[in-house]
N, C-alpha and C positions, 0 to 999 in steps of 0.2 A: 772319305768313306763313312756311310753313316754305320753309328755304333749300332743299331740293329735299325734293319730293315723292316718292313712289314712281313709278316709272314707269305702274304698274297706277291708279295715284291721278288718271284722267283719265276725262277724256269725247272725243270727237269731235264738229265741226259742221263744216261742210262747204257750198261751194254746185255743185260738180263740174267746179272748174279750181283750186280751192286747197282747206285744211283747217287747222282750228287747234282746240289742245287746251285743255281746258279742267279745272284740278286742282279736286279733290273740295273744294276753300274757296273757287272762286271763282278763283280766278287761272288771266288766260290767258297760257300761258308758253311757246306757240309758235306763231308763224302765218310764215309765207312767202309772198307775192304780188309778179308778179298769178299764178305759177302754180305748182304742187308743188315744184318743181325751183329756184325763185326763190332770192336769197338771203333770209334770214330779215328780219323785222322786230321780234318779240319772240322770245326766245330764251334766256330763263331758261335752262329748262332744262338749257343745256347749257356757262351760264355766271350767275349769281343775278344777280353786280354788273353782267358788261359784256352781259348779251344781252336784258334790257328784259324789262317785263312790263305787263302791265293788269290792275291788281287794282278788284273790289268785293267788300266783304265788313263785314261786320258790326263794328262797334267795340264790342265787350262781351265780358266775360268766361265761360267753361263756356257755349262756342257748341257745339251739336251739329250735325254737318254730314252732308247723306245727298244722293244725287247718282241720279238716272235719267234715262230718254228717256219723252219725253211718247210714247205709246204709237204703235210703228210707223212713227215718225219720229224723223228727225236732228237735232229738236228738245230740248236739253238744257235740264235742269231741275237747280239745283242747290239744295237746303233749307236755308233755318239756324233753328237754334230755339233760343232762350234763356230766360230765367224771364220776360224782357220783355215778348217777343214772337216771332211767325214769322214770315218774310220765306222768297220764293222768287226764285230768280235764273234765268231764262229767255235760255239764249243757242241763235242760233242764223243763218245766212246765209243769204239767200232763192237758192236755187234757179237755176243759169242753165241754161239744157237748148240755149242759141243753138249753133250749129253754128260762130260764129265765138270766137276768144278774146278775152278783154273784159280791158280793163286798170283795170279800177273792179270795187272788190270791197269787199262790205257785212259787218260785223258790227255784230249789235243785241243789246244786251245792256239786259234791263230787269226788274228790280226792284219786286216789291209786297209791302206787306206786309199778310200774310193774314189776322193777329192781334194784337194788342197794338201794340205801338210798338218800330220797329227803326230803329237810327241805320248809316248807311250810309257808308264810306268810299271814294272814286275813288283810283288813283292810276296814272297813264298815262305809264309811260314807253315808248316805242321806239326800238329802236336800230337804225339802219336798215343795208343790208350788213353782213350780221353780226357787229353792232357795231363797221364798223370805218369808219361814214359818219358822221360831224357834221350836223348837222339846227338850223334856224333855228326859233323857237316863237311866233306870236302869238296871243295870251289874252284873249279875249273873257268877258262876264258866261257864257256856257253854251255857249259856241264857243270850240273852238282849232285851230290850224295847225298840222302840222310841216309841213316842207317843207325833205329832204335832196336831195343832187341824182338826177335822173330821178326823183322819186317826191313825192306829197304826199298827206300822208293830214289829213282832217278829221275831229275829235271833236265832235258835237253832243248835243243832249238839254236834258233840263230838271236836271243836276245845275249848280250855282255851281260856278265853276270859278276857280281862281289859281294862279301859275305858284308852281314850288317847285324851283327851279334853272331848267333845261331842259325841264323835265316838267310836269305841271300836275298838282292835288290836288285833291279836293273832299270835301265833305261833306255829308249832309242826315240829316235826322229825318223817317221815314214814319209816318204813323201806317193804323190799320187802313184797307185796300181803298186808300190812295196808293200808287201806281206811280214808280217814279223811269226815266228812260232815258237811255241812252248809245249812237249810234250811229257804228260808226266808219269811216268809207269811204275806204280806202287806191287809190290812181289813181295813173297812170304818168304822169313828167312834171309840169307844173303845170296844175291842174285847179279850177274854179271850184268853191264849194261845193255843195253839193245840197241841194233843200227843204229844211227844218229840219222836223224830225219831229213830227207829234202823235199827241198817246194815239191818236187814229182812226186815223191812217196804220201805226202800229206795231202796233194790234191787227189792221188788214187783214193786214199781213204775215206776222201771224204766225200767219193761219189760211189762208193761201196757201200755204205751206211745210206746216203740219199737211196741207193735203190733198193735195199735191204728192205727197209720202213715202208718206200711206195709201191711194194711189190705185195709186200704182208697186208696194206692197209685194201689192194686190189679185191685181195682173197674176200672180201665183205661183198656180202648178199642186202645189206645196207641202201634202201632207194627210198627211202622217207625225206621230211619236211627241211630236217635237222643236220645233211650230213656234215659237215663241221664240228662241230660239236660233241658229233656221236664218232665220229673218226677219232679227232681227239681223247677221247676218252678212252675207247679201245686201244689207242697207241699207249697210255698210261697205263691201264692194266696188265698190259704187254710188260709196259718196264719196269712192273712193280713185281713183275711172276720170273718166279726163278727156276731160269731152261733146265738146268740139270734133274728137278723132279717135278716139275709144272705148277709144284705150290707157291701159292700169289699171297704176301704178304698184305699186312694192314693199310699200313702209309709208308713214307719211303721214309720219315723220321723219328726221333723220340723227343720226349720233354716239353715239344712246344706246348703253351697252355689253353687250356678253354677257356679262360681267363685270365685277363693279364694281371700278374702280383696272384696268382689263384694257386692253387694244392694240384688240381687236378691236369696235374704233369705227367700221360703215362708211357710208358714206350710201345710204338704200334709194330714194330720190325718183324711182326712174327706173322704165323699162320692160322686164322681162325678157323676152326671149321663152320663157322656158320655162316663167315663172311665168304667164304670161297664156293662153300658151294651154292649159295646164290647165283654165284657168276657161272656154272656153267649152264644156266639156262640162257645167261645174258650174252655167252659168248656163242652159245648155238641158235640162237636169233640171228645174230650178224654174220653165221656161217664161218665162225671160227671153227671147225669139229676138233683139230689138232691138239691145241689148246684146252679144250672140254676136256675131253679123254684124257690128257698127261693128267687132268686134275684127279679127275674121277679115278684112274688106278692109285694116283696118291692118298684117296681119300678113302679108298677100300682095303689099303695096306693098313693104315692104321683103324680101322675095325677091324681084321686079321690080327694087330699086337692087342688089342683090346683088353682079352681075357688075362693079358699078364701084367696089364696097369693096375696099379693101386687102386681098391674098390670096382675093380671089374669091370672100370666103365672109361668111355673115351675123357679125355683131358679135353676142354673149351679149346687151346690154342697148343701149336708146335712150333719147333722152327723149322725153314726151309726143307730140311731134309729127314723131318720125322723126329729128330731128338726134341723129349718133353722135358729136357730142364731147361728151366727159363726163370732161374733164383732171380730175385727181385734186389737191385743194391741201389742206395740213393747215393749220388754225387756230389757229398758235400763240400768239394773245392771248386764246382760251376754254383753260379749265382742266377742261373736261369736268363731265358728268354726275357729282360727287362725285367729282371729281379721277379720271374716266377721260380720259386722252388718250394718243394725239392724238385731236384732233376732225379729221374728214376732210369735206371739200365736194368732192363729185363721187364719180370709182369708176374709179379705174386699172382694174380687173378684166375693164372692158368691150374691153379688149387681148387678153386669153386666149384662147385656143383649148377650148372645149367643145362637143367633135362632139353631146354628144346632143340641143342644141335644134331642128339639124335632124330628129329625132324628135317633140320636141313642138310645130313648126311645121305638119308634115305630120299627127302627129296634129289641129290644133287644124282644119284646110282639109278633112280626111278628117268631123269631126265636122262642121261646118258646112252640108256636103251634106244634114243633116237638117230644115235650115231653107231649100233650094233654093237654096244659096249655090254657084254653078258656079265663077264666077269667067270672063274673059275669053278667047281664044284666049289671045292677049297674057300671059294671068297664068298660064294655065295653062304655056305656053313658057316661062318662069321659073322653074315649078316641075320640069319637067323639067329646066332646065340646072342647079337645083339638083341634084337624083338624079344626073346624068351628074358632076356636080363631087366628090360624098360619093363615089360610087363608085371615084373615084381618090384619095379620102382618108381614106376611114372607119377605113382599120389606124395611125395612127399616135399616142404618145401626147398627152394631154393633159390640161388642169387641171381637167378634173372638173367635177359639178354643183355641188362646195360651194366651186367658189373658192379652193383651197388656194392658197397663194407657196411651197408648200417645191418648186416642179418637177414637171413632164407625170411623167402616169403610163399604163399599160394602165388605167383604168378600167372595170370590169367593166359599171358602166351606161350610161356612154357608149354604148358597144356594145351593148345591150338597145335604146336609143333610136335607135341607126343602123338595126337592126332595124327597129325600128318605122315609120323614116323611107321606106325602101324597102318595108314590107309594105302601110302606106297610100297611100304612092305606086301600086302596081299595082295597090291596089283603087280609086282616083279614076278611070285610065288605062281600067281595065275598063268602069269601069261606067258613065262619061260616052263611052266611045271614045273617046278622046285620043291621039296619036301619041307616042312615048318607045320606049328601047330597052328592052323592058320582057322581053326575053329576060336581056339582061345585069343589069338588076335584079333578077331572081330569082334568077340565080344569086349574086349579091352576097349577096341577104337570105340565102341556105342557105348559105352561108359564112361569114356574121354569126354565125348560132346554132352553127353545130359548133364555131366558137373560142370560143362562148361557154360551151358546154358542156363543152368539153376544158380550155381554158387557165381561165376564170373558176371553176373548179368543185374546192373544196379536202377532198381524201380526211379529210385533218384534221378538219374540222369537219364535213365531208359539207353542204356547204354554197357557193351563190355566195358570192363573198368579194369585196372592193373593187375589189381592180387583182388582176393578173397575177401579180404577185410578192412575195405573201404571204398571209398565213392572215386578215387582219384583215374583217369583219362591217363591213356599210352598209349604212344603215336607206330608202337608195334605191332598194335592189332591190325594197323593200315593194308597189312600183306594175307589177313584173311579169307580173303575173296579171291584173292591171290593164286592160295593152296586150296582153297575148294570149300574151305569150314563152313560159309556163308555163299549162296551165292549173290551177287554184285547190286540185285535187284530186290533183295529181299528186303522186309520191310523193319527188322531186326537190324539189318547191317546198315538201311539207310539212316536209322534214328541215329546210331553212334557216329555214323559220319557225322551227321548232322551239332552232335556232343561235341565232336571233336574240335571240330568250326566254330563254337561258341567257347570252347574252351584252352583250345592250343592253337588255333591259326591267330598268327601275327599277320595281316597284309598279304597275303596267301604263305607266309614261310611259318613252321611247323615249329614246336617244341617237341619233346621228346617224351615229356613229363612236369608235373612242377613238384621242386625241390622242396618247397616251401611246404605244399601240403604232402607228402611223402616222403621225408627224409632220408637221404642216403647214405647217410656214415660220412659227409664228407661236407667242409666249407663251404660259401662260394657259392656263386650262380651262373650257367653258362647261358650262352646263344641261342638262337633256331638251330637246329640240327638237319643237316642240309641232305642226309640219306634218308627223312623224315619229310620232307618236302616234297623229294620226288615220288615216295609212296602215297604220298598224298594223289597229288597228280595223277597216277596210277590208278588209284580208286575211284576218284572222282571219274577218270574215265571210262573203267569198267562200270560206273555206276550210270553212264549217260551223262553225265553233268559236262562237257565236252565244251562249250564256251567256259564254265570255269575252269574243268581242268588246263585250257592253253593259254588260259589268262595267268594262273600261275606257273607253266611250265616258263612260258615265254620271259614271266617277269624275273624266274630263282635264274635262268642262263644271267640275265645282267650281274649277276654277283659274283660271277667265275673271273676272275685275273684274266692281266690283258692278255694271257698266254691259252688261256680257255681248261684253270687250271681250278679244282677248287679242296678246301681242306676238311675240316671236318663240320664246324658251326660256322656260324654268319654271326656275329657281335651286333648289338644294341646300333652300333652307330655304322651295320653296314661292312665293317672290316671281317675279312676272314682270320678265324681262331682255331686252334688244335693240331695236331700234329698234319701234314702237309706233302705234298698230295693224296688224298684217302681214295683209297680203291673202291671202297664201300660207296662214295659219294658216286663215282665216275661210273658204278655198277650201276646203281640205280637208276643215274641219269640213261642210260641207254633204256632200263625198263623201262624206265617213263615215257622217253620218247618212241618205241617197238610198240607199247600200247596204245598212246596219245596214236600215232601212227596208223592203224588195225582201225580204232572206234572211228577215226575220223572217214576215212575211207567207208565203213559201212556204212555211215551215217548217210555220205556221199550217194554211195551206190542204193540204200533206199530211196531216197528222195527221187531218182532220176526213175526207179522201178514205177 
C-alpha cells in the first residue's frame, strides 16, 4: 500500500449526502459521514498511520492496476491483473435522492474474480473524528462492530474476518467467476445491524445505482464535441450536491495541498455561494432544471436570513444545510498530505468580506427565471433589501474572490460582480414587475462601471488589473464577457486578454495571479489553476479566437485523471494539487465546453452561409 497516493490516483463514489475516495489499488482512504462536512472516518490521506483506511486488494506480486467508471455511472471499478489471475473491485453507495438527511450511509465494495485465481486481502481500520475518537471492536466469523461515541459503523459480507489489534483483517482465495463482499454501513449513534448481504441482494443494488446514474446522465440536452467528459463532470457535480437542500459543496475533501510541504491546506466541504451559483447556469445548459432550482431556492433562502447575519450581509460560504458556523480548527495530530500542514477542519474565511457574491447570487436568481423560478413576494423583498444594502456598500475594500489573509483590497472583480449584482437585479424587477428603488440601482450600476473603467483599468498593461492599486493580471476577470461588463469583441476586453496571454498563460494553462507580485498573506507558491483555464477557453471563444481556444480546451482535458477527474491546480511538473474533486473545476469545464460548442458551430454555420 503506498503511503500516499497521488492525489489524481483516485476515483469518487458517492450516495448525494456524503462521498469517499477510492486510490487506483483499491484503498479507501477517505470518507466522512453522515454528511460532506462531517468529521472524517477514514482519512489516510491526510494522515497513513492516524487517519484509517479500508484496503482490498490483491496479495501477489507485479499486480497491474487500471481504475474507471462503469459507464455513465458513479459506479467505480477498480482492475488487478497478475500472471494468476483477474479480479475487479466494484465500489460504489446506493443512491439516496430522499429529501430528508439519513444518518446511515452504505458502502459495498465487492470483488470477483474474472479469471484465474486471485487471493484477496481486507484490512479495516477507522478512525473515527479525525482520528482523534477511540472506537470499541466486536469480531464476528463475517461481522464486525466499531462503535466510537455518536457513531457505529457495521462490516458485513462473506470475507472471514479476525481482529488484528483494533481493526480486523481478512483473507480469502477467489477462484474464477467467485465474488467476495464487504459492506459497510456507517449510522449515527448506535444502531442495530442490517440484513447481512447476499450475492442477490448486492447484485440488485448494484444494478439500481447502474440505472440510477444512467437514467439522470439521459436527462442532458448535452449534444456537443465533448460528451464524456462533459457527462462526467455533470455526474461529479451531482455527487458533490447534497439532495436534501440542493446545495453543492466545493470539493469532496479537506487539507489536501496546493503545494506539497505548503500552508495552503484549506477545507472545501462547504457551500460557496459563488461557486454554486455559477453552476446553475452550467446545470441549465445541459438541461438539469431539477437541480438548478433546488439550488436557486437554497440560494434565495439565505438572502431571506441575510438581514439577521452579522453586518447585514450574506456570509462568502455555508454548510450544506444553511448553518453559517464553520469555526476554523487546525489538526495538530495529522501530519498532512506528505507532511503538508497544517491540516485545517472548517474555513475561517467564511468571516471575509467578498462584495462580489452578491453578484453571483443575483446572477444565479436572474438565471433561474429560465426554468419559471419567480420566487415569492417574501423573497423577492430580500432580494431587494439585499440591492438597497450593496448599494451602500459596494465601494469599500475587501478580500477578494480567492480568499487572500494578506488585507481588503480595491478588487477590480468584486466590482465587475457588484455590477452584475444591480444589472440583474433590474432585469428580475422589470420583467416580473417587482417594486425596488430601481432608479437608484441604476444609477449605482453606472457608477459601478465608470470606476471600473477609470480606476480598474492599467495604461501599463492596457489592461483590467486586480485591485486598484497596482499593475498586477487576474485570471477572474476571464468571466467579464461572460456577465455582460465587456462585450467579447471589444477592443478594451481584447487588449486584456491579450495581458493576460503575456502574463498568466503557461502553455495554454492559466494562473490565477502571481503571488510574487501581489502578496497574499500567505507562503508558497501554487500551480495553474484549472477553473482559470477553462475561463480562459471560454473567452477566447466568445472572443472568436476558436483554433486557440480548442487548442487549449483539448490540451487542459489531458490533465484530468485516468477517471476523467480533476482537482483544483495542475503542479509545475503536470500533477494534480488541491483539495480533490473540485466542482468549481468540473463547472467550468462544462462552460467551456457549451461555449467552445455554440462558437464553433456558428463559425460552421457562417462559412456554409
Amino acid at each position: 500500500m503506498d503511503r500516499y497516493p497521488l492525489i489524481a490516483d483516485h476515483g469518487l463514489v458517492g450516495d448525494l449526502q456524503t462521498v469517499a475516495l477510492v486510490s487506483g489499488k483499491g484503498v479507501l482512504d477517505w470518507f466522512a459521514a453522515p454528511r460532506f462536512d462531517s468529521p472524517s472516518v477514514f482519512a489516510a490521506l491526510l494522515d497513513h498511520d492516524r487517519g484509517g483506511y479500508f484496503r482490498m486488494s490483491p496479495d501477489a506480486d507485479d499486480v497491474t492496476y487500471q481504475q474507471l467508471y462503469y459507464p455513465d455511472t458513479a459506479v467505480l471499478v477498480t482492475r488487478f491483473m497478475s500472471a494468476d489471475g483477474v479480479g475487479e473491485l466494484m465500489d460504489w453507495m446506493p443512491p439516496d435522492t430522499s429529501a430528508q438527511p439519513s444518518d446511515r450511509h452504505t458502502i459495498i465494495r465487492g470483488v470477483r474474480a474474472v479469471r484465474g485465481t486471485i487471493r484477496i486481502s481486507l484490512d479495516c481500520k477507522p478512525r473515527f473524528d479525525y482520528g482523534r475518537a477511540k472506537h470499541e471492536l466486536e469480531v464476528g466469523e463475517q461481522h464486525a462492530v466499531f462503535r466510537a461515541p455518536g457513531a457505529t459503523m457495521h462490516l458485513q459480507g462473506n470475507f472471514p474476518l479476525e481482529r488484528s489489534g483494533n481493526d480486523v483483517h481478512g483473507a480469502l482465495t477467489l477462484h474464477q467467476g467467485e465474488l467476495a463482499v464487504s459492506v459497510l454501513t456507517m449510522s449515527a449513534g448506535e444502531a442495530p445491524a442490517p440484513p447481512p448481504p447476499t450475492e442477490e441482494s448486492i447484485t440488485d443494488e448494484l444494478w439500481s445505482a447502474v440505472d440510477f446514474w444512467q437514467r439522470w446522465v439521459r436527462t442532458s440536452n448535452y449534444r456537443g464535441r465533448w460528451p464524456s467528459m462533459v457527462r462526467r463532470s455533470a455526474i461529479t457535480i451531482k455527487l458533490l450536491t447534497y439532495a436534501p437542500t440542493g446545495a453543492p459543496i466545493a470539493a469532496a475533501t479537506m487539507g489536501l495541498p496546493e503545494q506539497v510541504g505548503g500552508e495552503r491546506n484549506w477545507d472545501y466541504r462547504f457551500t460557496w455561494v459563488r461557486d454554486a451559483s455559477l453552476s446553475v447556469r452550467a446545470l441549465l445548459d445541459l438541461g438539469f432544471t431539477e437541480e438548478a432550482t433546488a439550488f436557486a431556492h437554497w440560494m434565495a433562502a439565505r438572502l431571506h436570513e441575510r438581514k439577521d447575519a452579522p453586518g447585514d450581509r450574506l456570509q462568502i460560504m455555508y454548510r450544506v444545510d444553511g448553518d453559517p458556523s464553520l469555526s476554523e480548527e487546525i489538526l495538530e495530530h495529522f501530519e498532512g498530505y506528505r507532511g503538508s500542514a497544517p491540516v485545517r477542519a472548517g474555513n475561517a474565511a467564511m468571516d471575509q468580506l467578498q462584495l462580489d457574491i452578491y453578484g453571483e447570487a443575483l446572477y444565479a436568481m436572474h438565471e433561474g427565471r429560465r426554468v419559471g423560478l419567480r420566487g415569492s413576494y417574501y423573497g423577492w423583498k430580500a432580494v431587494a433589501s439585499t440591492l438597497d444594502w450593496l448599494a451602500d456598500n459596494w465601494d469599500r475594500p475587501d478580500e477578494g474572490i480567492w480568499e487572500t489573509r494578506g488585507g481588503r483590497k480595491n478588487f477590480t472583480y468584486s466590482r465587475v460582480m457588484t455590477w452584475v449584482a444591480f444589472d440583474r437585479g433590474i432585469a428580475l424587477a422589470e420583467e416580473f414587475s417587482r417594486p425596488g428603488d430601481i432608479v437608484r440601482w441604476r444609477e449605482t450600476r453606472n457608477e459601478i462601471l465608470d470606476q471600473i473603467m477609470t480606476r480598474g483599468w492599467s495604461e501599463k498593461e492596457q489592461a483590467l488589473v486586480q485591485h486598484y492599486d497596482g499593475d498586477v493580471l487576474d485570471a477572474s476577470l476571464l468571466l467579464a464577457p461572460r456577465v455582460g461588463l465587456l462585450a467579447p469583441h471589444d477592443p478594451l476586453w481584447l487588449s486584456t486578454l491579450d495581458a493576460m496571454d503575456r502574463k498568466l498563460v503557461s502553455d495554454s494553462l492559466v494562473y490565477r495571479y502571481d503571488p510574487a507580485a501581489s502578496p497574499d498573506g500567505l507562503r508558497g507558491s501554487e500551480g495553474t489553476f484549472s477553473l482559470c483555464t477553462f475561463l480562459y477557453v471560454d473567452a477566447l471563444a466568445r472572443a472568436g479566437r476558436l483554433r486557440q481556444a480548442r487548442y487549449a480546451f483539448e490540451k487542459m482535458l489531458t490533465y484530468s485523471n485516468h477517471v476523467g477527474l480533476f482537482a483544483e491546480e495542475i503542479g509545475p511538473s503536470g500533477e494534480q494539487l488541491g483539495n480533490f474533486p473540485q466542482a468549481f473545476t468540473h463547472l467550468s469545464l462544462i462552460m467551456a465546453a457549451c461555449t467552445l460548442d455554440d462558437a464553433i458551430d456558428g463559425a460552421l454555420a457562417a462559412e456554409r452561409r
